[in-house]
Structures are given as C-alpha cells and as structure tokens.
C-alpha positions in Angstrom: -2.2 -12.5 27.3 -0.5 -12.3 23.6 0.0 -15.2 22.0 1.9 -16.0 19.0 1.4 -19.0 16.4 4.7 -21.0 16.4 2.9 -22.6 13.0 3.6 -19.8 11.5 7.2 -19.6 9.2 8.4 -16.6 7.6 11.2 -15.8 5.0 14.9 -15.6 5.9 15.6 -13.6 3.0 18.0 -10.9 2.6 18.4 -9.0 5.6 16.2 -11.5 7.7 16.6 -13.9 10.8 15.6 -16.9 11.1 12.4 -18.7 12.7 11.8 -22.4 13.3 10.2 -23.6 10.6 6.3 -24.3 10.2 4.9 -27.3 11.9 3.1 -30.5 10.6 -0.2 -29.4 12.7 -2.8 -27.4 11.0 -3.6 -24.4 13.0 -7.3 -24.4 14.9 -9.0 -21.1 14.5 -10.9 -19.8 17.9 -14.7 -20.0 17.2 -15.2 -16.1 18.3 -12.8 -13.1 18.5 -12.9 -9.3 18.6 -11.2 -8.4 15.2 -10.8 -10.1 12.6 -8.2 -9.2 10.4 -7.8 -10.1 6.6 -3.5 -9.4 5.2 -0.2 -9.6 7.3 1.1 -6.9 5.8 1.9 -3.6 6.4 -1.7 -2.1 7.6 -2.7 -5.8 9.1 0.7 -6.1 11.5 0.5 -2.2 12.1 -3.2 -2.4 13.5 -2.9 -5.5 15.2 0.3 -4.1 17.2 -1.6 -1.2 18.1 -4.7 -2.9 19.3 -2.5 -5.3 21.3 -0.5 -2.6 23.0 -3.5 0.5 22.6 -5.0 1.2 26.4 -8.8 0.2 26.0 -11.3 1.3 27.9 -12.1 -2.5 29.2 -12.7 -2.0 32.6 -15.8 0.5 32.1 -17.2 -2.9 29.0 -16.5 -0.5 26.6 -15.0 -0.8 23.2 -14.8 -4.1 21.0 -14.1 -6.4 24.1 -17.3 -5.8 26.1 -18.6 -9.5 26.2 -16.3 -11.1 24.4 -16.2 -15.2 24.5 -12.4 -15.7 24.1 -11.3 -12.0 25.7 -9.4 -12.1 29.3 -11.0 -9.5 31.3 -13.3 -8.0 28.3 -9.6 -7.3 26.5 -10.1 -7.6 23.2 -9.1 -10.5 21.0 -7.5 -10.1 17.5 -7.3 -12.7 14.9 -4.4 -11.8 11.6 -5.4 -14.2 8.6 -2.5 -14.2 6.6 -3.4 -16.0 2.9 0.2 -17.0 2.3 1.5 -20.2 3.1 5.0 -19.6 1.8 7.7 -16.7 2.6 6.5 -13.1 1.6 9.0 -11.8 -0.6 7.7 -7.9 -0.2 9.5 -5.2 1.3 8.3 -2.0 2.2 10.5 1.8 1.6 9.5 5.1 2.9 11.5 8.2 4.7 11.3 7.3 8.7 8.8 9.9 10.0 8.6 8.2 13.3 5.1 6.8 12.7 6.1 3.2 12.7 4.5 0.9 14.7 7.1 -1.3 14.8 10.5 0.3 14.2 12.9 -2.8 15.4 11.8 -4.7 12.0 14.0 -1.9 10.4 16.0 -4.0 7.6 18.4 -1.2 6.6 18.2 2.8 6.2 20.1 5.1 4.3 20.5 9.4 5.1 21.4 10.1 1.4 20.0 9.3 -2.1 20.1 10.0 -5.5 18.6 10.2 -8.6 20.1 10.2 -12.1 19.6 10.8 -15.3 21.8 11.1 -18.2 21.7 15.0 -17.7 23.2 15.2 -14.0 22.8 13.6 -11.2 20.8 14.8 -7.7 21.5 13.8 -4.5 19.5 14.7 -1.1 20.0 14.3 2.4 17.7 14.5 5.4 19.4 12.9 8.9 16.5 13.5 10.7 14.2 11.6 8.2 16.5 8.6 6.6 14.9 6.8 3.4 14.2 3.2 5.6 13.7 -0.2 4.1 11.5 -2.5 5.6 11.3 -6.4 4.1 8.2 -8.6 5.3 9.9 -11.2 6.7 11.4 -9.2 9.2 8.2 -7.2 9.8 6.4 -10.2 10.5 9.2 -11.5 12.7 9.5 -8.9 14.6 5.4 -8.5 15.4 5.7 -12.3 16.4 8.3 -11.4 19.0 6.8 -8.4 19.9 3.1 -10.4 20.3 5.1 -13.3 22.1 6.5 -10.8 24.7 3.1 -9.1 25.5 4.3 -7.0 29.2 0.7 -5.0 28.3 -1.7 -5.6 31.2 -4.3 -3.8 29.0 -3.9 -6.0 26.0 -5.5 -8.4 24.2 -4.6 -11.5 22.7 -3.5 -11.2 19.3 -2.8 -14.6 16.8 -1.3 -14.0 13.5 -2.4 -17.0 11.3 -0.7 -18.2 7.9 -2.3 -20.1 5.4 -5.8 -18.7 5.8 -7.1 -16.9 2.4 -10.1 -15.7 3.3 -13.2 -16.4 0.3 -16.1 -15.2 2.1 -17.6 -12.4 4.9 -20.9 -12.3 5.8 -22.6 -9.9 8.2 -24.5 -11.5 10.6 -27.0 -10.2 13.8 -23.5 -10.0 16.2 -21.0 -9.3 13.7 -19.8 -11.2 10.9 -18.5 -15.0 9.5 -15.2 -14.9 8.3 -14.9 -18.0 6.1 -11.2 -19.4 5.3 -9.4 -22.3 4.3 -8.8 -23.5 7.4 -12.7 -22.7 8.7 -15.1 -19.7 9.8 -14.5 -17.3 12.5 -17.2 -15.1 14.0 -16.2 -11.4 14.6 -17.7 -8.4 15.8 -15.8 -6.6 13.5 -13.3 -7.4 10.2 -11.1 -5.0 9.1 -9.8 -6.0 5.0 -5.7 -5.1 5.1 -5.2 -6.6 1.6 -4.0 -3.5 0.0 -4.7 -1.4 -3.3 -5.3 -3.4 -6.1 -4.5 -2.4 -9.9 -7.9 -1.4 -11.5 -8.7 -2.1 -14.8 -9.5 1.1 -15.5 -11.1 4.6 -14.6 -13.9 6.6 -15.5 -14.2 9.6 -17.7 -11.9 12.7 -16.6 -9.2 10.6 -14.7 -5.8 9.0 -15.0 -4.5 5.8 -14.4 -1.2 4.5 -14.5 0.2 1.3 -13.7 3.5 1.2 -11.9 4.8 -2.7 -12.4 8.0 -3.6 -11.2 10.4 -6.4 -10.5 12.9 -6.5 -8.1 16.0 -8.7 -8.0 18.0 -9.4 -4.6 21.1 -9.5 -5.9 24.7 -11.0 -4.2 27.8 -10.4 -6.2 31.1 -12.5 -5.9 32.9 -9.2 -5.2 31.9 -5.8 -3.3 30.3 -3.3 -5.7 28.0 -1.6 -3.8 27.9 2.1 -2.2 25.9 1.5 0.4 26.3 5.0 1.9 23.6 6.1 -0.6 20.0 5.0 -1.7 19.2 5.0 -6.3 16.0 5.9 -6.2 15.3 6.6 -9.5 18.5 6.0 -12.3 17.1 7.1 -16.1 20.5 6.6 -17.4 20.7 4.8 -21.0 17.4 4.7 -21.3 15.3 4.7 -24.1 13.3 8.4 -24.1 10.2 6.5 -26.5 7.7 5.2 -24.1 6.5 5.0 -20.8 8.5 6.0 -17.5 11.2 3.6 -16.6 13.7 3.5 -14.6 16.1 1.3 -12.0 15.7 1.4 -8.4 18.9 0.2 -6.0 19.0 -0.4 -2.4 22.3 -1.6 -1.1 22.5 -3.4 2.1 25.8 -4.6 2.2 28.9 -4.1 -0.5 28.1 -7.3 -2.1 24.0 -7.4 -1.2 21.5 -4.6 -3.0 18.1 -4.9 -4.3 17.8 -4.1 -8.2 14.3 -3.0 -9.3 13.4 -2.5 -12.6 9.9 -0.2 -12.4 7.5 1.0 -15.5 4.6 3.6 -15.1 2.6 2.4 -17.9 -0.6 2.8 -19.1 -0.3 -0.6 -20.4 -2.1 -3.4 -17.9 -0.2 -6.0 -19.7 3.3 -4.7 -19.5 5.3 -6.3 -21.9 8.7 -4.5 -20.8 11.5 -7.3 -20.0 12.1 -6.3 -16.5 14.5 -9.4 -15.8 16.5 -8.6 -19.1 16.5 -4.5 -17.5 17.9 -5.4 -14.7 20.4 -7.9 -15.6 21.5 -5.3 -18.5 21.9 -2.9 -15.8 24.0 -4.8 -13.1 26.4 -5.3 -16.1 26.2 -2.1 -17.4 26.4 -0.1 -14.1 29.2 -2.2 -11.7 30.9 -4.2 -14.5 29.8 -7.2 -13.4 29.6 -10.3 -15.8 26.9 -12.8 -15.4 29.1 -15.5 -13.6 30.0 -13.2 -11.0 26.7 -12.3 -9.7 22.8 -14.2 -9.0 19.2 -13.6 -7.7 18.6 -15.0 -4.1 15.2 -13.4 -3.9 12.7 -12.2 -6.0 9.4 -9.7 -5.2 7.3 -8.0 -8.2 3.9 -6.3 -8.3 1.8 -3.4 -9.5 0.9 -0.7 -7.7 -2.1 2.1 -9.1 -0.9 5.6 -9.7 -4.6 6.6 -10.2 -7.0 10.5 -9.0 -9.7 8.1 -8.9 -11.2 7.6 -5.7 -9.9 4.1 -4.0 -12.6 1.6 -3.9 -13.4 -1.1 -1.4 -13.8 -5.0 -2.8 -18.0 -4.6 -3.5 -18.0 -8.3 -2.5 -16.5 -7.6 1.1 -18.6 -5.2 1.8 -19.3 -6.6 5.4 -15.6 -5.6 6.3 -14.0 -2.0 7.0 -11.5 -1.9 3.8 -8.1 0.2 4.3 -8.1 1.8 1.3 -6.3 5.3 0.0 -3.2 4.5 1.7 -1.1 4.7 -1.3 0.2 8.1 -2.5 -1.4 8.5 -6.3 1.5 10.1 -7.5 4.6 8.3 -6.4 3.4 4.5 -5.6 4.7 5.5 -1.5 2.1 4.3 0.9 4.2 2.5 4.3 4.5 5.9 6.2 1.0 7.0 5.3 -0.4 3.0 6.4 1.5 3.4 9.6 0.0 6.6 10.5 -3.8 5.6 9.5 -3.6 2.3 11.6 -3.2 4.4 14.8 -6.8 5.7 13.3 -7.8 2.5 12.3 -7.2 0.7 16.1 -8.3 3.8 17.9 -12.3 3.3 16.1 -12.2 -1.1 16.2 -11.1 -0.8 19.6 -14.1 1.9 20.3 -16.4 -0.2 18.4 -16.9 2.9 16.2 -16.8 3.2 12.2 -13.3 3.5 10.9 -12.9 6.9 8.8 -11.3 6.5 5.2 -7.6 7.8 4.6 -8.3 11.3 2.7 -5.6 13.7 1.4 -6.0 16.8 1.7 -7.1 19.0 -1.4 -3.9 20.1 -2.4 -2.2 17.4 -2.1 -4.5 15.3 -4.5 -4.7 18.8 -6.7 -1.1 18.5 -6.9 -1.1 14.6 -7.3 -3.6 15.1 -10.3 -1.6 17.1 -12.1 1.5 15.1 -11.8 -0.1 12.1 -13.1 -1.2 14.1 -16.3 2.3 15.3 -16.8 3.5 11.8 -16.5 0.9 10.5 -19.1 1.2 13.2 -21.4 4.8 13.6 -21.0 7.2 10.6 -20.4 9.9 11.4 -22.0 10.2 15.2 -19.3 9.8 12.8 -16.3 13.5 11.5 -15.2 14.4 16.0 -15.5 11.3 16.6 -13.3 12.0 14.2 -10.7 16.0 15.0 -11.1 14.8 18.7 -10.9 12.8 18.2 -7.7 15.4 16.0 -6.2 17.6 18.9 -6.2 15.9 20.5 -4.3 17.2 20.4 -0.3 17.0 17.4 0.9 14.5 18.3 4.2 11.9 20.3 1.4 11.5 17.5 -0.6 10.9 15.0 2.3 8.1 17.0 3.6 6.5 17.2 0.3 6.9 13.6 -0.4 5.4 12.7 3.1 2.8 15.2 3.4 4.0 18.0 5.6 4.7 20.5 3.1 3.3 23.7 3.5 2.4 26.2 0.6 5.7 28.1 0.4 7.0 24.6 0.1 4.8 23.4 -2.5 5.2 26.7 -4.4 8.7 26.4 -4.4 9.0 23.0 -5.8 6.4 23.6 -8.6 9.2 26.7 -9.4 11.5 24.4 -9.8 10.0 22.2 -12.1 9.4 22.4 -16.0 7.1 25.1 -16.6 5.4 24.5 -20.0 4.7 20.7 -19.5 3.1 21.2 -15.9 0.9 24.6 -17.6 -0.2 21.7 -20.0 -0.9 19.2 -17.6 -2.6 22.0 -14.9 -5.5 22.8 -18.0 -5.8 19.1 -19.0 -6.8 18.8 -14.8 -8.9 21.6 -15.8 -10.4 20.1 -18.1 -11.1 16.8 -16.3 -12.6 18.1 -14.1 -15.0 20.0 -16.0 -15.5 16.2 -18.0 -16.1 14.9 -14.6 -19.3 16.9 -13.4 -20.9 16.7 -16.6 -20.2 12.7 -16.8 -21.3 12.8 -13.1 -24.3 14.8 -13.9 -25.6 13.0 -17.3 -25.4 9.7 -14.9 -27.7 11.5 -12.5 -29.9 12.2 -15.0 -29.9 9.1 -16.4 -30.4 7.0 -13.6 -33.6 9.7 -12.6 -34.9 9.4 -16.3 -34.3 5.2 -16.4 -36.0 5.0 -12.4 -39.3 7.2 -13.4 -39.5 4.7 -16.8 -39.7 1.8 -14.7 -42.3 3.6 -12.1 -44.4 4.6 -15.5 -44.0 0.5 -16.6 -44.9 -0.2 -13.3 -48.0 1.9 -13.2 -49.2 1.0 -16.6 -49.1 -2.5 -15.7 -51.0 -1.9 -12.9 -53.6 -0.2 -14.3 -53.9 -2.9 -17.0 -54.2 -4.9 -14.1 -56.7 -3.1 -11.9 -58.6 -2.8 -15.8 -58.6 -6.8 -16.6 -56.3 -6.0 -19.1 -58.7 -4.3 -21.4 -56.9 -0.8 -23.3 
C-alpha cells in the first residue's frame, strides 16, 4: 500500500495548487524500512516514484524487501526525509526528453527560446523536445497524489517526510541508523539525494566556476510578457568587464514570468547585486516602473560548473550519494537526474551497489574546454552561446542533453569562435599534463612519507628489542 503524509505542506507558489496545510502532530517515523532516503527534491521524489511503481522481484525474497519488518508481502518500504519544514521555493528547467518520472508535475513548457545579446538575437525551436519548467511545489504535490493513489500491486509503501534534516548515518551489522530531528530510522540501505554542493575549490589542473543566481517571481499590474518564447540567456546592456552574467526569463502567464539574474564567477563570495539586476532589468526591458510590478516568490543558489570529479559528503560515507548529475558546463542536471534514478531504483531495489552518473569522454572533453573558455574569456561568452544557439534548434538540443553524435559535435565547435576555443583546447592540454604530474608527485609522496614512518617504526623497535642502548 502507498501512503502519503497528510503532515506534510508544500508551497502554493506561482504555478502551484494548493494542499491542506501541515498539521499540529509531529510525524512518528517507522522504527525499520527498506530505503531510506535523505532530499525531496528532484533525484529523492524521482527514485522514490520509481521504487513505488518499479516491478520487484518480491515474490522469489529478492531485492531490498526480502524480510523486511514494516514491508507488505516482502514489498519494499521507502522512507523521503525532507529537511525543510517550510515551502521549497526551487524549480527545476530542462528540454522534455521523456525521462521524467513524473511528467503531470509539469508547471509550464515552452517550444521556442532565445538568446540575446547586444549583437543579434538567436532563437531555437524543437516541438518534439520543448524547454519544460518544473517548480518543487508542484513536484512534490504531484508525488503525494501519485503515492496516495498507489493502483501498483507490486509496490511498496513509500512516506515522504518534512521536517526531518538528517545529522548523522551510521553503518551498522543490518544496514544503517539514520538519525534526524524527529528520531533514528534503521535501513538497509540510504541513498543521500541532497544534490551538488559548491566546493570551495579544486585541485591543480582544473576549473571551477560558480554559477549563483537569484530568481525573482515577478506579477506585473499589466500584461508584458511573451509567453510563446523562453530567455534563456539575455547579455544585453551588459557590462563586458567581468565574469559571465546574464538574465534568465520564464513567462508563465502575460502578467507572471520568473526573472533570474545568474553570474558564473570564480568569485565564492559573489558580490554582484542580483536583486538591483533584475529590478534594473524589468524596467529596462518591459517599461515597467516600480509601482506597477512586485516579487511573490523568491529562489537563489549556486550551482558548481567544475571538470573535477563530483565527490560524496566524506562524513555520509555509510549512504550511496547521487552525485555527477549536474552538467559541468551549463549548470542543467533535471533531465540527466531523472534518467539516473531509473539506475538508481533498479540497484536499491536489487539490493546491489548503485553505479555513479559518468559522462562519457567526449562529453566531459568537451565540457573541459568550455569551462576554460569561459574562465579565460568572459567577455566571448554571450557570442558563443548566441553562436551556438543559432544553430537548429533539434542539433543544439541533442548536444545540450547528451545525444549528440560526432558530426553534431563537430558542427557546433565549427560554429563557434575559433581562436578563443584553440586557446582554451591547449590550456585543457596543458591541465591535463599538470594533472598527472600533481597526481604522480602525490603518489610519490604518500610512498616516500609511508616507508619514513615504517623506518620510525622499525628503529623504535629495535631500540626497543635493544633496551634502548645505540
């Protein structure tokens, strides 16, 4: 049976519906389950969805559900611990490749974009792949209703759980203790859905950018808004000195958009006034003064744009992390999460180890040498993406979402700046040679520091054995 926690609120938003609100009784955890599963958000609702609708091989006691306490029938049971208490103000954006667990929690889609610059603008189209915008609160919503529907013989009985921030997991004999605020949960397995977090920085021979953005849910007093097409990217006015930065606009009604101001910065800081970009640019862009428009919602964050290898939390190392979702090179990562939790339920419901998400090579080739160009280069970057954004709008689509094939990729590298990307292609190069010598100096250092302590070790022993006598 599925079984949803009517505890649990989430955001009406823009674009949401509404839920009763959260009641007065704190939520009792069940002492054992299956899966144990740390973030709501986009890889946590995604895998839970799939375990509770996934055929398991139950009836034979295989897979995660073989003896469990609070299964029906050996199903297995899945426990979401969400650490939010309030509404989530995220939203998720991504061209609709059909991977979607949960494609009802759709919040609005668009089949053409645009990205401009004060050089020309570039617009794309793709029917069969529309740009999709996915908030939380609807996401959440809609796994709720999906959960409290069950209609799955073969599932198990999934809870999602708010106000839970997990501090602690510890493996144990059976499993592991998942410790929260609102108490400990054993599981036989716990999968960390938290997401990418920004590092503070990366070793020798790779890049790291931060890409920091605010975004504003704006309502005007009058209907502005083209909401046949998606802004992805608008350079216009800006400054050429500094980092990347640019204003992102999502319209969901005449009068209802999202307005996100977004930096790639090398800068963890981030000084930029987003607030003052985006309220420069509603004005600036649709004439509107400051009486005639306001905020309803905010979200902001920081996402990696990093070649380093993605990294679990060292302290959680008892849980399977999903990790290497996110796209180094454009910040996308809700397609690619979707696809890898059908991966990701397929092994915890097998009771087998869940594989990491790995690009292949010439994608993070590719990705690599983007990101250099974009450090090295800021000022080229709105006429490289308004240059590859010209391109049709089906080509760039399968590029951006990972089904490009060489003749595409060659094509699109045509297209773009030549001397820049030369630069940036030997400074990967380079890297890389910077890489295997840092990597092999560490090698030798670690073999060099482990035989000094095996000498120390030996000496004192001897001085032992000796009575101390030289």
């Amino acid at each position: 049976m599925l079984v949803a926690d009517p505890t649990v609120a989430t955001s009406q938003g823009v674009g949401a519906h509404g839920v009763p609100a959260p009641g007065p009784v704190r939520p009792a955890l069940p002492g054992t389950v299956d899966v144990a599963i740390v973030g709501a958000g986009c890889s946590g609702l995604a895998t839970a969805i799939r375990l509770a609708e996934a055929e398991t091989e139950t009836e034979t006691g295989a897979g995660v559900g073989a003896g469990a306490e609070a299964g029906s029938a050996g199903a297995p049971t899945v426990l979401v611990l969400e650490g939010r208490s309030t509404p989530d103000p995220r939203s998720w954006c991504s061209w609709d490749d059909g991977s979607d667990p949960l494609p009802e929690a759709r919040s609005a889609s668009w089949d053409r974009w645009e990205v401009r610059t004060d050089h020309g603008t570039s617009t794309g189209t793709d029917p069969a792949h529309p740009y999709v915008l996915v908030r939380a609160a609807d996401r959440r919503e809609a796994a709720e209703r999906r959960i409290a529907a069950g209609g799955h013989d073969t599932a198990g009985t999934v809870r999602v759980v708010g106000g839970a921030p997990v501090s602690t997991v510890v493996h144990t004999d059976d499993g592991c203790v998942v410790t929260s605020r609102l108490g400990t949960v054993r599981a036989r397995q716990v999968l960390d859905a938290r997401g990418p977090r920004c590092p503070d920085h990366v070793g020798a021979g790779r890049v790291l950018l931060h890409q920091r953005f605010v975004g504003h849910w704006v309502t005007a007093d009058r209907p502005v808004f083209d909401t046949s097409t998606a802004t992805l990217m608008d350079f216009t006015g800006q400054d050429a000195a500094g980092p990347v930065r640019f204003v992102y606009v999502l319209p969901v009604s005449p009068t209802e958009a999202l307005v996100e101001s977004t930096v790639f910065t090398p800068d963890a800081a981030d000084p930029f006034d987003h607030e003052g970009h985006v309220a420069g640019y509603v004005g600036r862009r649709w004439g509107l003064r400051p009486d005639e428009w306001r905020v309803v919602d905010e979200e902001r964050g920081c996402i990696p744009m990093t070649d380093a290898p993605a990294r679990p939390d060292a302290r959680w190392s008892a849980a399977t992390a999903v990790v290497g979702t996110t796209r180094q090179s454009s910040g996308y990562g809700f397609a690619r999460s979707n696809r890898h939790s059908a991966v990701v339920a397929q092994h915890l419901a097998a009771g087998t180890a869940v594989p990491p998400f790995v690009d292949g090579w010439r994608t993070r080739f590719l990705d690599a040498v983007f990101l250099r160009f974009l450090r090295a280069r800021p000022e080229q970057a709105a006429e490289a993406f308004r240059r590859l954004f010209a391109l049709p709008g089906p080509l760039v689509v399968r590029f951006l979402s990972e089904r490009s094939t060489p003749i595409d990729e060659l094509r699109i590298i045509l297209a773009l700046q030549k001397r820049p990307f030369l630069a940036a292609l030997a400074r990967t190069a380079r890297d890389a040679v910077v890489r295997t010598r840092t990597d092999r100096d560490t090698i030798a250092q670690t073999r060099t520091q482990t035989r000094t302590r095996t000498r120390t070790r030996t000496d004192r022993d001897t001085a032992v054995r000796s009575g101390g006598r030289s």
